[in-house]
VMD Tcl script that builds the backbone (N, CA, C; Angstrom):
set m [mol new atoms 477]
animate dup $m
set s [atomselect $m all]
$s set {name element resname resid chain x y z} {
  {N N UNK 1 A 71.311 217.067 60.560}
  {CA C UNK 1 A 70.538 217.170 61.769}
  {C C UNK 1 A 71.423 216.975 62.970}
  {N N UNK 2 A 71.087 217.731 64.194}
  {CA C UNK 2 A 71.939 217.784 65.281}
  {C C UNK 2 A 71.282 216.532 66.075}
  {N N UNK 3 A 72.061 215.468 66.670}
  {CA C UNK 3 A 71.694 214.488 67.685}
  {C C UNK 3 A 71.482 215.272 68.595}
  {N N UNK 4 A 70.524 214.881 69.188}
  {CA C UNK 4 A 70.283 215.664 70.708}
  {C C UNK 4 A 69.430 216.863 70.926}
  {N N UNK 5 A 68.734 217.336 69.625}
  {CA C UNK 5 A 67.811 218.437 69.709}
  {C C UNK 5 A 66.420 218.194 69.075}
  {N N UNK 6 A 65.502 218.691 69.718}
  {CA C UNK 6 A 64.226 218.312 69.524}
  {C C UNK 6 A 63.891 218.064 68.323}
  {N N UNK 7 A 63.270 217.343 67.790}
  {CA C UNK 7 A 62.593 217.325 66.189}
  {C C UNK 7 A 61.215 217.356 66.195}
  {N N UNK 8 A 60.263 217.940 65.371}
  {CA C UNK 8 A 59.327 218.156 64.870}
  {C C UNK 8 A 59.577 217.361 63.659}
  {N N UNK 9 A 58.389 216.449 63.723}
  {CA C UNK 9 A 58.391 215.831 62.336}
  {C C UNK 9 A 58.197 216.615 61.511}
  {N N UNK 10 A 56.907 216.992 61.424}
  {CA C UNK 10 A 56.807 218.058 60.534}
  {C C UNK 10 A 57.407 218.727 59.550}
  {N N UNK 11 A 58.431 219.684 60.205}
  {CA C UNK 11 A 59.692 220.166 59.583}
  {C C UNK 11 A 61.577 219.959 59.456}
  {N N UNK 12 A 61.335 218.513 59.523}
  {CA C UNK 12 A 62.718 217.999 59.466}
  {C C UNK 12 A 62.881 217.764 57.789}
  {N N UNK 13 A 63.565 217.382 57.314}
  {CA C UNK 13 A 64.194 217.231 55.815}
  {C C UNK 13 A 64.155 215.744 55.715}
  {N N UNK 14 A 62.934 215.291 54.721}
  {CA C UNK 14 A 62.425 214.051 54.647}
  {C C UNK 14 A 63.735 212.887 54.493}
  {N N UNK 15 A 64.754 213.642 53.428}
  {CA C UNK 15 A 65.163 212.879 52.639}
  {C C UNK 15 A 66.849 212.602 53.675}
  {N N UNK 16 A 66.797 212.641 54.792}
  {CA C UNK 16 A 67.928 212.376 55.584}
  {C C UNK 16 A 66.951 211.414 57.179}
  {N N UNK 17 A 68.167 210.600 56.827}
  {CA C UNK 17 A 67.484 208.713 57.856}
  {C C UNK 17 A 67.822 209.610 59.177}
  {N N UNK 18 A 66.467 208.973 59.936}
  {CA C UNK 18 A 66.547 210.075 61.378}
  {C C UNK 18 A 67.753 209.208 62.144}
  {N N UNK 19 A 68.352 209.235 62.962}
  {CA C UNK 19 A 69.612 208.422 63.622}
  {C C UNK 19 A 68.253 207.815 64.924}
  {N N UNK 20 A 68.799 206.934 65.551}
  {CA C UNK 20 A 67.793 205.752 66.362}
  {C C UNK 20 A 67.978 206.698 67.692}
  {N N UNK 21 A 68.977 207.530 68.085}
  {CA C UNK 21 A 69.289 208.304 69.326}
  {C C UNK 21 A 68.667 209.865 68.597}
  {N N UNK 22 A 68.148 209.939 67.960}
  {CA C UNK 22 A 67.611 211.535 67.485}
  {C C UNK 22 A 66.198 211.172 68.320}
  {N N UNK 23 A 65.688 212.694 68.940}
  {CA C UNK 23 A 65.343 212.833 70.092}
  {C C UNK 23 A 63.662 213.042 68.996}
  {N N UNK 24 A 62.668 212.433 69.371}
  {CA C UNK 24 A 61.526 213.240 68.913}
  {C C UNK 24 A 60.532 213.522 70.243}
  {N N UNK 25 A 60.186 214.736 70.724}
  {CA C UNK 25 A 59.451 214.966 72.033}
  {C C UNK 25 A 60.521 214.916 73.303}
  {N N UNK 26 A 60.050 214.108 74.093}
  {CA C UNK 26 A 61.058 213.595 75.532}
  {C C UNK 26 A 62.005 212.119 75.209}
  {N N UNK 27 A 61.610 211.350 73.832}
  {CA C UNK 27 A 61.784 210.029 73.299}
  {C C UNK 27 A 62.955 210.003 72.727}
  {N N UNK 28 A 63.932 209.361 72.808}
  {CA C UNK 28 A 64.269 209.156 71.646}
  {C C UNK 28 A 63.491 208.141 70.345}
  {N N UNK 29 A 64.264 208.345 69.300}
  {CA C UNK 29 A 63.601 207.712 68.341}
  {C C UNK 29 A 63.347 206.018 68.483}
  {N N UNK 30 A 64.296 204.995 68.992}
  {CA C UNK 30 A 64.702 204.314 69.363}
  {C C UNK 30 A 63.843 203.388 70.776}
  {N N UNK 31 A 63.552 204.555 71.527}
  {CA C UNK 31 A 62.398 204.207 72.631}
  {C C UNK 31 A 61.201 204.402 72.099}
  {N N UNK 32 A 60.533 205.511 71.338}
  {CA C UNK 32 A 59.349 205.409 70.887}
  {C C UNK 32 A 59.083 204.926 69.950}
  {N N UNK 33 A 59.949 203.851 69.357}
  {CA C UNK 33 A 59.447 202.906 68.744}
  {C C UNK 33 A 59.195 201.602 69.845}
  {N N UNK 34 A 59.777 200.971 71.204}
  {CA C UNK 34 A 59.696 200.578 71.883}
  {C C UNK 34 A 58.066 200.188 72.124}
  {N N UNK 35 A 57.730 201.626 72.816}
  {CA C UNK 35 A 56.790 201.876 73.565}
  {C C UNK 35 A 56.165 202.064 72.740}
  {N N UNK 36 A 55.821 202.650 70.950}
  {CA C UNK 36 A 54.756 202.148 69.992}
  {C C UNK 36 A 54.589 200.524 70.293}
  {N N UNK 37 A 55.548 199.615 69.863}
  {CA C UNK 37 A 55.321 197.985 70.416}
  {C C UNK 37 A 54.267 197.687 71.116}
  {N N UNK 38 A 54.529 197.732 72.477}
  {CA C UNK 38 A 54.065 197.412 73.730}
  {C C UNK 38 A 52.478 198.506 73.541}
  {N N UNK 39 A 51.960 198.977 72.569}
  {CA C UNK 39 A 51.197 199.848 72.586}
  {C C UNK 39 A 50.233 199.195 71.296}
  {N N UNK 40 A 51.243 198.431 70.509}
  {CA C UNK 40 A 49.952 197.282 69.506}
  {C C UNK 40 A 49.991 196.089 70.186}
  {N N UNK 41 A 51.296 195.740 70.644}
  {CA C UNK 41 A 50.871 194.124 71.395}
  {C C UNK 41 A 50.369 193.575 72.189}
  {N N UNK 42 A 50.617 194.552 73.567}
  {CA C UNK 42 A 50.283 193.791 75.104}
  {C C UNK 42 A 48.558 193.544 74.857}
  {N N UNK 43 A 48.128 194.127 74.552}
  {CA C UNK 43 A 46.429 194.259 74.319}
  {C C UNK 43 A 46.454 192.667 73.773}
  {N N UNK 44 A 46.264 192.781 72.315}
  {CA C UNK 44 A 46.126 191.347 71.333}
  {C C UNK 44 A 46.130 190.426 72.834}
  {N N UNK 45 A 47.885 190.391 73.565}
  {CA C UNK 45 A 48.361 189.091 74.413}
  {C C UNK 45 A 47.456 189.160 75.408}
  {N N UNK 46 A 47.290 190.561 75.772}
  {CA C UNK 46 A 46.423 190.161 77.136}
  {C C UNK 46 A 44.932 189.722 77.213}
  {N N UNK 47 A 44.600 190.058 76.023}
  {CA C UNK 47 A 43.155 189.647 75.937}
  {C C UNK 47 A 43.477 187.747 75.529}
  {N N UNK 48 A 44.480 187.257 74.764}
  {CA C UNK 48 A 44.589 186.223 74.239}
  {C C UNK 48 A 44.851 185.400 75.988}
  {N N UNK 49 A 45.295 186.130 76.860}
  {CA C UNK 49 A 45.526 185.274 77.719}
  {C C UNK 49 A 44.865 185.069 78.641}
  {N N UNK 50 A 44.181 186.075 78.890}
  {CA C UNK 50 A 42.992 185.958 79.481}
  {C C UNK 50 A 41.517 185.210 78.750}
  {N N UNK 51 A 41.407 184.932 77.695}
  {CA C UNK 51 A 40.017 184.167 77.259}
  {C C UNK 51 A 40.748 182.709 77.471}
  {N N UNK 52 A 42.159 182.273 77.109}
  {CA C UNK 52 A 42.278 180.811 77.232}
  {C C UNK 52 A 42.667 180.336 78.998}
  {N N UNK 53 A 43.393 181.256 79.332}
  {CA C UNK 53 A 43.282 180.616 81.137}
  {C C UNK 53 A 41.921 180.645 81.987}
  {N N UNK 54 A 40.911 182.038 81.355}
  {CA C UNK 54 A 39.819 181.793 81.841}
  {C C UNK 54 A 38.743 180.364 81.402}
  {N N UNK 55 A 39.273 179.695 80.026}
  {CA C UNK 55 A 38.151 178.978 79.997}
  {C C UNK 55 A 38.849 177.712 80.510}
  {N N UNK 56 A 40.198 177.950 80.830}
  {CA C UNK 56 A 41.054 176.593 81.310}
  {C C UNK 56 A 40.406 176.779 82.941}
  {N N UNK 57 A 40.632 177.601 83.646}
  {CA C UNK 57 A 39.486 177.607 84.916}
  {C C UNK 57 A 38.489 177.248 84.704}
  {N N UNK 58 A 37.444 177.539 83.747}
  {CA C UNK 58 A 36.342 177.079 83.904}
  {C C UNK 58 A 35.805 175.812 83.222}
  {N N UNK 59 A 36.953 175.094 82.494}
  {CA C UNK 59 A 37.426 173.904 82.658}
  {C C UNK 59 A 37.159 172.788 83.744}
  {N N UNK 60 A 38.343 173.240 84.531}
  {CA C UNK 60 A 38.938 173.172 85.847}
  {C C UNK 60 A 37.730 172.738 86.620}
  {N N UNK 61 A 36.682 173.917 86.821}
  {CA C UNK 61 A 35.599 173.891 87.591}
  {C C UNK 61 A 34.468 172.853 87.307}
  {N N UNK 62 A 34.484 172.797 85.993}
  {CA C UNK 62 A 33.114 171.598 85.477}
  {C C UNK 62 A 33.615 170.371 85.827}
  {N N UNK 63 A 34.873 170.230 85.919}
  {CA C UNK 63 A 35.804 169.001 85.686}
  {C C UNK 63 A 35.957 168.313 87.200}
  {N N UNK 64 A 37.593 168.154 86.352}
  {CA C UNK 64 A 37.807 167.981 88.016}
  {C C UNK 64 A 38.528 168.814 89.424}
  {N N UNK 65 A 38.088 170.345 88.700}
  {CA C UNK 65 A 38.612 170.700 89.467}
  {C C UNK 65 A 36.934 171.340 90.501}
  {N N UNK 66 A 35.475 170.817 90.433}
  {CA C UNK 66 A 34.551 170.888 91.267}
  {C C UNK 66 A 34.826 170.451 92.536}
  {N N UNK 67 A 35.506 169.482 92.578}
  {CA C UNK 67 A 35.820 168.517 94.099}
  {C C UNK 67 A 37.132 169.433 94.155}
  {N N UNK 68 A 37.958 170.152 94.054}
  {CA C UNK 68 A 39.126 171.314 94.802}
  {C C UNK 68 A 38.384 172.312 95.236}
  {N N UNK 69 A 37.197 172.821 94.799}
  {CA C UNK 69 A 36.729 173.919 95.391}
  {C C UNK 69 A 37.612 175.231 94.812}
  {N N UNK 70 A 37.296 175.206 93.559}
  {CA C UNK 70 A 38.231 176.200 93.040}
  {C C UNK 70 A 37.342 177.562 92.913}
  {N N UNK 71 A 37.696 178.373 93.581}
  {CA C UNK 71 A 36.596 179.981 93.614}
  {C C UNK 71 A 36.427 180.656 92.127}
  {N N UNK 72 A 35.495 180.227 91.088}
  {CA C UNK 72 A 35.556 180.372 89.362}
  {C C UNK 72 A 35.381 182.247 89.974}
  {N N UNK 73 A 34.653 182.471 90.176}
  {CA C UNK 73 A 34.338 183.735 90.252}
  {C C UNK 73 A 35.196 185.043 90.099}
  {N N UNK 74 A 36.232 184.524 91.481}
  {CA C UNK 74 A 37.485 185.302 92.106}
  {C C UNK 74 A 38.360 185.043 90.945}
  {N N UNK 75 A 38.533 184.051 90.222}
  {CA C UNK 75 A 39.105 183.778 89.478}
  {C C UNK 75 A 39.043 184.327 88.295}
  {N N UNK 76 A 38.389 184.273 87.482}
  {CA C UNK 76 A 37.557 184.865 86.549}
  {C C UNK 76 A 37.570 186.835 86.745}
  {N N UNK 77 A 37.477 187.147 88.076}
  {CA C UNK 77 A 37.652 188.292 88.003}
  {C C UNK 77 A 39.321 189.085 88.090}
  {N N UNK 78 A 39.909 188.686 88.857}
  {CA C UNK 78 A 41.433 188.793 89.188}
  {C C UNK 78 A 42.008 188.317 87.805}
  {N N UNK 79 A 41.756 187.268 86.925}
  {CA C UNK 79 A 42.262 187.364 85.305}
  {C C UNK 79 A 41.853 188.575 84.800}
  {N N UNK 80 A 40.648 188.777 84.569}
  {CA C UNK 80 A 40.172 189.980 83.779}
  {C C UNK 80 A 40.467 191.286 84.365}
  {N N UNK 81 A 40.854 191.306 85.269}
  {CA C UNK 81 A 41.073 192.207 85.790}
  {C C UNK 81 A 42.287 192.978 85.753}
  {N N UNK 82 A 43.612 191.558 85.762}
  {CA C UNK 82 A 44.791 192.149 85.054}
  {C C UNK 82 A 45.134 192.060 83.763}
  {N N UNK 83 A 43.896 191.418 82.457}
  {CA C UNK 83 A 44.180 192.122 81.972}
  {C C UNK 83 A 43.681 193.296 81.095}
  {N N UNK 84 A 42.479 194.241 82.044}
  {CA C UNK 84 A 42.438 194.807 81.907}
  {C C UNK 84 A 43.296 196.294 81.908}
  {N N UNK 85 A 44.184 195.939 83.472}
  {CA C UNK 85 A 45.113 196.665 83.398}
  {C C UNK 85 A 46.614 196.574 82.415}
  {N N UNK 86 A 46.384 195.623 81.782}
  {CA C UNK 86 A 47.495 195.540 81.027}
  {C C UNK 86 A 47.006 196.323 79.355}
  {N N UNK 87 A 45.553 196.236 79.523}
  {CA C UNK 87 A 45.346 197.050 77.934}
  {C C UNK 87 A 44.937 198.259 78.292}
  {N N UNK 88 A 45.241 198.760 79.333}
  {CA C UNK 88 A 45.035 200.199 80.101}
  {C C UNK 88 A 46.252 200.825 79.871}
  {N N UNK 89 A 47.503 200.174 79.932}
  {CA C UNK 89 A 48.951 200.308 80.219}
  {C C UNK 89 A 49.085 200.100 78.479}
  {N N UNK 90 A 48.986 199.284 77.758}
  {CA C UNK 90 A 48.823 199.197 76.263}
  {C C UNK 90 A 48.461 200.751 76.047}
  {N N UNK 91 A 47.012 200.834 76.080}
  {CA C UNK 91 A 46.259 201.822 75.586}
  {C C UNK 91 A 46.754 203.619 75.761}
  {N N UNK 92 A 47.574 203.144 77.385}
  {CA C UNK 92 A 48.414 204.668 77.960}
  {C C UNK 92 A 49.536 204.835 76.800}
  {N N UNK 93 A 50.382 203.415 75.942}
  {CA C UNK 93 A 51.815 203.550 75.160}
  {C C UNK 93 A 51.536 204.401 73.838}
  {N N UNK 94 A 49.834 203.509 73.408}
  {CA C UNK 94 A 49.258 204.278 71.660}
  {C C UNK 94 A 49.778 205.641 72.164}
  {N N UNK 95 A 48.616 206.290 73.203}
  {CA C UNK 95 A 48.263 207.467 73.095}
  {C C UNK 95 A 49.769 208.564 73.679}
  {N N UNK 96 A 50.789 207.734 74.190}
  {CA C UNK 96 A 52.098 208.298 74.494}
  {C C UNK 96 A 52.523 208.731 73.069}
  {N N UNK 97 A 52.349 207.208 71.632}
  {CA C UNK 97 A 53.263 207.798 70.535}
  {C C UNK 97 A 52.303 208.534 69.685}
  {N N UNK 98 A 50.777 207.916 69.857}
  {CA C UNK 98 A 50.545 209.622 69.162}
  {C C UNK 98 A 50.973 210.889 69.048}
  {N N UNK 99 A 50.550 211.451 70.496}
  {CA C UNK 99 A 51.200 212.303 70.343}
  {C C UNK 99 A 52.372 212.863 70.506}
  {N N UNK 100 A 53.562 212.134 70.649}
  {CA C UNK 100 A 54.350 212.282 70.312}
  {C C UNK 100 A 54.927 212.442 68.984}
  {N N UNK 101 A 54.087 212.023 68.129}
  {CA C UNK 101 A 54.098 211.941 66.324}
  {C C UNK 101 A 52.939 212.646 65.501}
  {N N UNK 102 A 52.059 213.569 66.295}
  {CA C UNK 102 A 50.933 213.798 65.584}
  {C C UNK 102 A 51.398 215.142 64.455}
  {N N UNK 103 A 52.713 215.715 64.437}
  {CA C UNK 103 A 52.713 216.279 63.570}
  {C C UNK 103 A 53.458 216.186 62.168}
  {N N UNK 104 A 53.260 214.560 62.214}
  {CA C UNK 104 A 53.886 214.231 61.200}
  {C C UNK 104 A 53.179 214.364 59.904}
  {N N UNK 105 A 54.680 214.838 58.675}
  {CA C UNK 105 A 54.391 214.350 57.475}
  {C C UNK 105 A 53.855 213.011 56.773}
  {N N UNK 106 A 53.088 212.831 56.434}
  {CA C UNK 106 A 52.344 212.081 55.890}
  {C C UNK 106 A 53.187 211.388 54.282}
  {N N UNK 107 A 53.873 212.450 53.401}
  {CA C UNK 107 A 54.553 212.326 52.678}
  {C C UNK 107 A 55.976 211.328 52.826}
  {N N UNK 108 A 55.881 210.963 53.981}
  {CA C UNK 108 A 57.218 210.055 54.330}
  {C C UNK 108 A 56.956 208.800 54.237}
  {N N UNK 109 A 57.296 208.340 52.907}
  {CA C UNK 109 A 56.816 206.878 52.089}
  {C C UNK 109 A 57.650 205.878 53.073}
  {N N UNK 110 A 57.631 204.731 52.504}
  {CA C UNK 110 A 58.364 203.635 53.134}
  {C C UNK 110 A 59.750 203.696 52.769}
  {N N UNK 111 A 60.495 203.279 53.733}
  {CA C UNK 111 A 61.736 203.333 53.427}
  {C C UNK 111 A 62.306 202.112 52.704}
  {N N UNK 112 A 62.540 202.643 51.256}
  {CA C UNK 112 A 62.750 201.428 49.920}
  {C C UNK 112 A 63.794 202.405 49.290}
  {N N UNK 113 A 64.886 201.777 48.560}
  {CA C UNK 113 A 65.598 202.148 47.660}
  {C C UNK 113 A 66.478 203.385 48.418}
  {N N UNK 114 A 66.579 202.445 49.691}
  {CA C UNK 114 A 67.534 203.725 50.482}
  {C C UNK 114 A 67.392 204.429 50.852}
  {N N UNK 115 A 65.824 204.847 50.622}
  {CA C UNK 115 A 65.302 206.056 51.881}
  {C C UNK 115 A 65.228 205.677 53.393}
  {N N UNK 116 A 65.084 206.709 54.085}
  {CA C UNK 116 A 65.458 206.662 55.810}
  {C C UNK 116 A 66.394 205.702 55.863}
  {N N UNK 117 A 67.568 205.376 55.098}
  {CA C UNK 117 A 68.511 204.425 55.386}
  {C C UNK 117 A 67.644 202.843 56.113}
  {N N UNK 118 A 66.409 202.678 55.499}
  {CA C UNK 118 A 66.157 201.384 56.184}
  {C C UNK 118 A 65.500 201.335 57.427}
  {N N UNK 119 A 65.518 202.776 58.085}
  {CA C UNK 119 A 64.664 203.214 59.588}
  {C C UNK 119 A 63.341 203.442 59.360}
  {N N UNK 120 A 62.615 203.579 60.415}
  {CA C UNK 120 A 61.126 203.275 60.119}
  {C C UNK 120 A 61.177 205.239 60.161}
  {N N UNK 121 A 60.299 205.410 59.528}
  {CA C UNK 121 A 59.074 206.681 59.491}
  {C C UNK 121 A 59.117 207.230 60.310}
  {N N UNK 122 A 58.586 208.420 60.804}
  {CA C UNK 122 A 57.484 208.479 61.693}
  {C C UNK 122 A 56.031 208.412 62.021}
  {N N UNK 123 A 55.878 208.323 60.424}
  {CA C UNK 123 A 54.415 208.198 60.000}
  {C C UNK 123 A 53.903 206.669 60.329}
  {N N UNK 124 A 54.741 205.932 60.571}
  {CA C UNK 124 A 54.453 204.541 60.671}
  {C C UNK 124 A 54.312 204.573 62.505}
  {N N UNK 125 A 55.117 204.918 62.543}
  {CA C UNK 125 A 55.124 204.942 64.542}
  {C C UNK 125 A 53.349 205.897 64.651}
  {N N UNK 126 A 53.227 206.729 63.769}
  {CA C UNK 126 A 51.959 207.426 63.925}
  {C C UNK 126 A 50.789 206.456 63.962}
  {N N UNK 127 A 51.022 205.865 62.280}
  {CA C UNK 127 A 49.717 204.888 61.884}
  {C C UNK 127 A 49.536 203.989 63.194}
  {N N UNK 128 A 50.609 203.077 63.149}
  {CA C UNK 128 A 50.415 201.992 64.111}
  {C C UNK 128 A 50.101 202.353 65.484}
  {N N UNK 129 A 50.203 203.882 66.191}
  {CA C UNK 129 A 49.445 204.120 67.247}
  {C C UNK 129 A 48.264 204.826 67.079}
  {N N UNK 130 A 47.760 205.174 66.118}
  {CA C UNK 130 A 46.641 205.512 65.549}
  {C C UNK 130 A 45.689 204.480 65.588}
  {N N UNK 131 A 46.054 203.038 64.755}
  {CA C UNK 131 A 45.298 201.712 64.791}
  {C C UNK 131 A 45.293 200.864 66.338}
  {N N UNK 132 A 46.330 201.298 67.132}
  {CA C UNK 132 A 46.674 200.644 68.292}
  {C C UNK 132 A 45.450 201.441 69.535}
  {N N UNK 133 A 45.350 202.814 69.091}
  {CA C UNK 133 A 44.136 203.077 70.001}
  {C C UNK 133 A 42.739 202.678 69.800}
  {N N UNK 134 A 42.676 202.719 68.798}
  {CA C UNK 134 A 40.892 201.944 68.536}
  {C C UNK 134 A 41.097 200.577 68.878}
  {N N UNK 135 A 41.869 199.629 68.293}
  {CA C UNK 135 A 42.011 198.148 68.992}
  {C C UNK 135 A 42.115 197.947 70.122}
  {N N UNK 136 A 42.919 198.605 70.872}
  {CA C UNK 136 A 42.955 198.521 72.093}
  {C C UNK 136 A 41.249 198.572 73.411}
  {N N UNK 137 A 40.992 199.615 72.534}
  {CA C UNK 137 A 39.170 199.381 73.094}
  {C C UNK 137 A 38.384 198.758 72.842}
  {N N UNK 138 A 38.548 197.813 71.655}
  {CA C UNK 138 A 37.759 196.880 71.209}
  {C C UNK 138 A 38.429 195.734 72.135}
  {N N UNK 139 A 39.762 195.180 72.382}
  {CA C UNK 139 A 40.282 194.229 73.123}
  {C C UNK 139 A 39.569 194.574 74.673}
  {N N UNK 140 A 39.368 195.611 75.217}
  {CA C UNK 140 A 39.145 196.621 76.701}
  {C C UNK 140 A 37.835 195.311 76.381}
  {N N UNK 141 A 36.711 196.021 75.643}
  {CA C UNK 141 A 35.329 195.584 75.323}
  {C C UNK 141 A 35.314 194.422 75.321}
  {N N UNK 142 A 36.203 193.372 74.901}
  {CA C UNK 142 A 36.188 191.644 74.643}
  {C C UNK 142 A 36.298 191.726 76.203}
  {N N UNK 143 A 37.776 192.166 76.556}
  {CA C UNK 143 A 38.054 191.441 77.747}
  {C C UNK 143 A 36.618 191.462 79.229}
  {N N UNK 144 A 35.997 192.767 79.126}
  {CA C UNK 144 A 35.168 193.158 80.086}
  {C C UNK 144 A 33.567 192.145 79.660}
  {N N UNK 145 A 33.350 192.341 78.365}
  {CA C UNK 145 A 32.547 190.962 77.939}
  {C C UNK 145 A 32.795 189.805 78.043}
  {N N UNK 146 A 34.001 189.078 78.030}
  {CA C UNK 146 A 34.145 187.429 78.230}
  {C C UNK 146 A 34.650 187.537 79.847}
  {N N UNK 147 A 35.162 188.335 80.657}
  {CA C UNK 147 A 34.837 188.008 81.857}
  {C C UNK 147 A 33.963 188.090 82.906}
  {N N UNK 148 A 33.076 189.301 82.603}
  {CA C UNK 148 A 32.259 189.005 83.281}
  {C C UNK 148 A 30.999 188.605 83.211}
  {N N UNK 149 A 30.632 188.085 81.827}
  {CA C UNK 149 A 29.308 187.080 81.740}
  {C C UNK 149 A 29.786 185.621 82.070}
  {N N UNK 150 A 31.252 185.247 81.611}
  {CA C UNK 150 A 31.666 184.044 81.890}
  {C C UNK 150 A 31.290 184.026 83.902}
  {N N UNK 151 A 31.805 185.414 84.571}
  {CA C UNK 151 A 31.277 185.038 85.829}
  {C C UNK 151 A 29.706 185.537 86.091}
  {N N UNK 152 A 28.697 185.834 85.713}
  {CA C UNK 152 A 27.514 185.804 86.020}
  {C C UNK 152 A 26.212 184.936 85.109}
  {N N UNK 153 A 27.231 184.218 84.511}
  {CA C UNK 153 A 26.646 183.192 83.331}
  {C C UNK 153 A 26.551 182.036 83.892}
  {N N UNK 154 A 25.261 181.132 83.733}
  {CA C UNK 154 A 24.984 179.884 84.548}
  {C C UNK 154 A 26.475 178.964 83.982}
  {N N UNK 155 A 26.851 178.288 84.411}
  {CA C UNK 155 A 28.511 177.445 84.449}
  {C C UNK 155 A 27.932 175.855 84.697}
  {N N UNK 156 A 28.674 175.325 83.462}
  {CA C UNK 156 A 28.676 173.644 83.965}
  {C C UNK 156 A 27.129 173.207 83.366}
  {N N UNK 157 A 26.397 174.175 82.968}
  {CA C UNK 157 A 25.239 173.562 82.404}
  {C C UNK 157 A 25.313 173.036 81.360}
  {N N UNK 158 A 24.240 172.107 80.349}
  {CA C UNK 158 A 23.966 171.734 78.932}
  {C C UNK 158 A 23.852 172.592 78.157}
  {N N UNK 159 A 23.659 172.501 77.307}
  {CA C UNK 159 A 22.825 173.380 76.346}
  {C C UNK 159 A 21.348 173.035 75.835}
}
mol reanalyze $m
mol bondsrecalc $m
mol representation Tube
mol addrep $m
């Protein structure tokens, strides 16, 4: 295989390890595994960071942070808010390595016993942005549910 010229998964020759600088789309191989990453993770983190600083604000607010005058609301929304844009920016990376990989062979097992020299797939960069777009909307759905009932939800009451 020539470094530096487009590949089609599809029709490349399974049984030769793609090099990490072999180009697939506008990517190299090497970056779109990158940007697959940032396309399963930031979501998971951003939703994870947003439900525990939001309930540490609203903490804050029952507590002692009532006598600071801490604005739960503004608060509560400006969290959820970035990170909504952060599983927006997630959700833009899936749908970058989809298709960048959607015409992959499927037949390209794991690399064991010396196949792809130990390099990942492309079928794997596929799967994992395949699974990374549906999660990503289910994280969208948490995040837009725990912030904004947490702000139009009575606060500081009993049960």
């Amino acid at each position: 295989m020539n470094v530096g010229r487009d590949v089609v998964p599809s029709r490349r020759e399974t049984l030769i390890a793609p090099s990490p600088s072999e180009r697939v789309g506008r990517f190299t191989l090497r970056r779109l595994s990158i940007v697959q990453w940032i396309g399963v993770v930031v979501a998971p983190v951003a939703w994870t960071a947003q439900h525990v600083v939001g309930y540490g604000v609203g903490q804050a607010r029952c507590g002692v942070g009532a006598a600071w005058g801490i604005g739960f609301d503004t608060w509560q929304l400006a969290i959820g808010g970035a990170a909504v844009l952060l599983i927006l920016v997630s959700e833009a990376a899936a749908v970058l390595v989809f298709l960048a990989t959607r015409e992959t062979n499927y037949g390209d097992g794991p690399p064991g016993e010396g196949r792809w020299g130990g390099r990942t797939p492309y079928a794997r960069l596929h799967f994992f942005a395949t699974t990374a777009l549906v999660a990503n909307v289910l994280f969208l759905v948490m995040v837009l549910m725990d912030g904004l009932l947490s702000t139009f939800a009575p606060l500081c009451a009993q049960s």
